[in-house]
Structure formats: structure tokens, C-alpha cells
matplotlib code that plots the C-alpha trace (Angstrom):
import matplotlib.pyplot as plt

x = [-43.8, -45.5, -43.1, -43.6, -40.6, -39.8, -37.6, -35.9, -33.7, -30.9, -31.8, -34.3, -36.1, -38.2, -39.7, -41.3, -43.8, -47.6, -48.3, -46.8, -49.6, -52.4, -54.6, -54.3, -57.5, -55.8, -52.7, -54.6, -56.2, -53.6, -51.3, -54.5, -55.2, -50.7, -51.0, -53.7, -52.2, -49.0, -46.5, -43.4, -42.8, -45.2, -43.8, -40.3, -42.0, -43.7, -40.5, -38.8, -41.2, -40.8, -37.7, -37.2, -39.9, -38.0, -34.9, -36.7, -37.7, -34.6, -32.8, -36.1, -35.0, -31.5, -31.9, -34.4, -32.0, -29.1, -31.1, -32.2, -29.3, -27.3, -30.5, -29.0]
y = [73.3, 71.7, 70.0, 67.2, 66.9, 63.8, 62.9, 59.1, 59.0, 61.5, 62.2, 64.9, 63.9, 66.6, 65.8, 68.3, 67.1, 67.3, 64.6, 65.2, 66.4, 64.6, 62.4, 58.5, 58.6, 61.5, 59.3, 56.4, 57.9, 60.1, 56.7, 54.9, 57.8, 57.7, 54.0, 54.3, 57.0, 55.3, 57.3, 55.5, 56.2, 53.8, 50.7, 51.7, 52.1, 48.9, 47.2, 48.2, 47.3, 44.1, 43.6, 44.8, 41.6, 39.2, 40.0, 39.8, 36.7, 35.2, 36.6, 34.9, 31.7, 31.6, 32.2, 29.1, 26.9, 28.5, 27.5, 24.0, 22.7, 23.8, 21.4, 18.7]
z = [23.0, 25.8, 28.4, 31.1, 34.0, 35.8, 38.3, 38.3, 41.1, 40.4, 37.3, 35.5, 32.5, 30.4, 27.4, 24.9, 23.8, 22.3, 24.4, 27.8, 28.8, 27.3, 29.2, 28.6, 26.1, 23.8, 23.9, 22.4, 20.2, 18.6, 18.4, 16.5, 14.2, 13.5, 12.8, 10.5, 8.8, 8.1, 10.2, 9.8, 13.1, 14.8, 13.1, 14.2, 18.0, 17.7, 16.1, 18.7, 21.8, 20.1, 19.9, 23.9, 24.9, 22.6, 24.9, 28.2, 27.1, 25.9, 29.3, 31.3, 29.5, 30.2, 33.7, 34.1, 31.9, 34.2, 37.5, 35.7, 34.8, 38.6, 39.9, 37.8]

ax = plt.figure().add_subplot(projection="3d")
ax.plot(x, y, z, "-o")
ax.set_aspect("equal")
plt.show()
């Protein structure tokens, strides 16, 4: 299986994966044709992309009602 390595500070990250190593086009299109197609798998992705700006949100909020409220 095709592999992709990245390094994040101290850490290494490979992934094996089909699309390491496709370019940004392939991506998007192999996504589009996995959506249409049903694959479970995209709606848990985009469930939880969702869920992940729902809580940077909320945590945006809080810190303005936080800095608000020490104004008062």
C-alpha cells in the first residue's frame, strides 16, 4: 500500500493510504464519487468535521463571554 510520512514536531506520522499520494484534484474527486456512492464512511467524516467546528465555536463563545463579562 502506498504510504505518505510526516513529521510534526517529535512525532512521525505515516499513513497507508490510496490517497497519500494523490494530488488535491484526485482527492476531490475520489471523495465526490464516495459521497455519491453512499460510503458510510463519508457521513461519519463529515459528522465528525462537524461536530469539531460546533466545539470551536462554542470554546470561541465562552472566551468572548469570559472577556465580556471581566469588562463589566
Amino acid at each position: 500500500m502506498e504510504s505518505k510520512t510526516y513529521t510534526y514536531k517529535n512525532a512521525i506520522v505515516t499513513i497507508y493510504s490510496p490517497l497519500a499520494n494523490m494530488s488535491e484534484e484526485e482527492k476531490k474527486m475520489w471523495y465526490s464519487e464516495q459521497w455519491e456512492n453512499g460510503n458510510p464512511l463519508m457521513y461519519e467524516i463529515a459528522d465528525a468535521i462537524r461536530a469539531c467546528e460546533k466545539s470551536i465555536i462554542r470554546s470561541q463563545t465562552e472566551r468572548e463571554q469570559m472577556r465580556n463579562s471581566k469588562s463589566i
